[in-house]
C-alpha positions as CSV (number, residue, x, y, z in Angstrom):
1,X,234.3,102.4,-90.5
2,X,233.7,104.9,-87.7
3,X,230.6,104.2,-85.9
4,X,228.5,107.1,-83.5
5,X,228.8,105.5,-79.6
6,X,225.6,107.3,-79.0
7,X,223.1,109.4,-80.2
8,X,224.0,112.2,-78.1
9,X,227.6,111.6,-78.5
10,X,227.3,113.8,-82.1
11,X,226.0,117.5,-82.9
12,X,224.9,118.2,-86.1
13,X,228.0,120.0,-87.3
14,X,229.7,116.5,-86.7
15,X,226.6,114.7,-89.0
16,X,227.3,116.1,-91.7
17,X,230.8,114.6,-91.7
18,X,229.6,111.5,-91.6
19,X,229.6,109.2,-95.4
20,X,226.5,108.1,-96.3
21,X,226.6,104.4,-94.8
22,X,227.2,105.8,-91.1
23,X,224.3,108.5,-91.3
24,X,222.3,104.9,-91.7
25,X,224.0,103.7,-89.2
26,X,223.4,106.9,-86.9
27,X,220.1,106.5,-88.0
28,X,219.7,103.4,-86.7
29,X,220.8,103.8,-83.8
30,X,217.9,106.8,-83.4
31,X,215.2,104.1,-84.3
32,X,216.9,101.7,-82.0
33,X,217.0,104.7,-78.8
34,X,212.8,105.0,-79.3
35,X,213.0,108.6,-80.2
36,X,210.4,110.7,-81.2
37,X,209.1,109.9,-84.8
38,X,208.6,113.5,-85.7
39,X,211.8,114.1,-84.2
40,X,213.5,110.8,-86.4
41,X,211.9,112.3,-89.5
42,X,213.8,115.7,-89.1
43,X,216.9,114.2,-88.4
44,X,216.7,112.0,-91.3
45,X,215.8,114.7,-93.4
46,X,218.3,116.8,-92.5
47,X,221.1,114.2,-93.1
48,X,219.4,113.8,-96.8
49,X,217.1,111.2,-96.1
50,X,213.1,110.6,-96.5
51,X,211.7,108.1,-94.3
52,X,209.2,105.8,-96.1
53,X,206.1,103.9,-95.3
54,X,207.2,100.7,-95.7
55,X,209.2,98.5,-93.1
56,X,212.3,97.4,-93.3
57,X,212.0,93.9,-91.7
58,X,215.8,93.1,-91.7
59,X,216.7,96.4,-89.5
60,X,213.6,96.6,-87.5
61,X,212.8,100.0,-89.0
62,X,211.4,102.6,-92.0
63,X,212.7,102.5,-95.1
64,X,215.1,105.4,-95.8
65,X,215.4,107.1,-99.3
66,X,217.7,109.4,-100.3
67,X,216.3,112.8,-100.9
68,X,218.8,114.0,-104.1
């Protein structure tokens, strides 16, 4: 599986390439960088993803959901 090097490393022409499991992954990575909350929700909304209130204890993280 291909995996982003970087947050910066993709435009978002190149996201929505991405399958579903490396937008998590991309994702991730976000969280992990210490973006901008309001700036992790749109992203995560534009890849088709709602970020939940709940914590995802294993990845350190918000729950996603997808949004279709």
């Amino acid at each position: 599986m291909h995996r982003p090097a970087s947050s910066s490393a993709l435009s978002t022409t190149d996201l929505t390439t991405l399958a579903p499991a490396e937008r998590v992954d991309y994702l991730r990575i976000l969280w992990n960088a210490d973006i901008p909350p309001l700036k992790f929700v749109a992203i995560a909304r534009r890849l088709g993803y709602f970020v939940m209130c709940q914590w995802d204890s294993e990845h350190g993280m918000p729950m996603l959901s997808t949004l279709h």
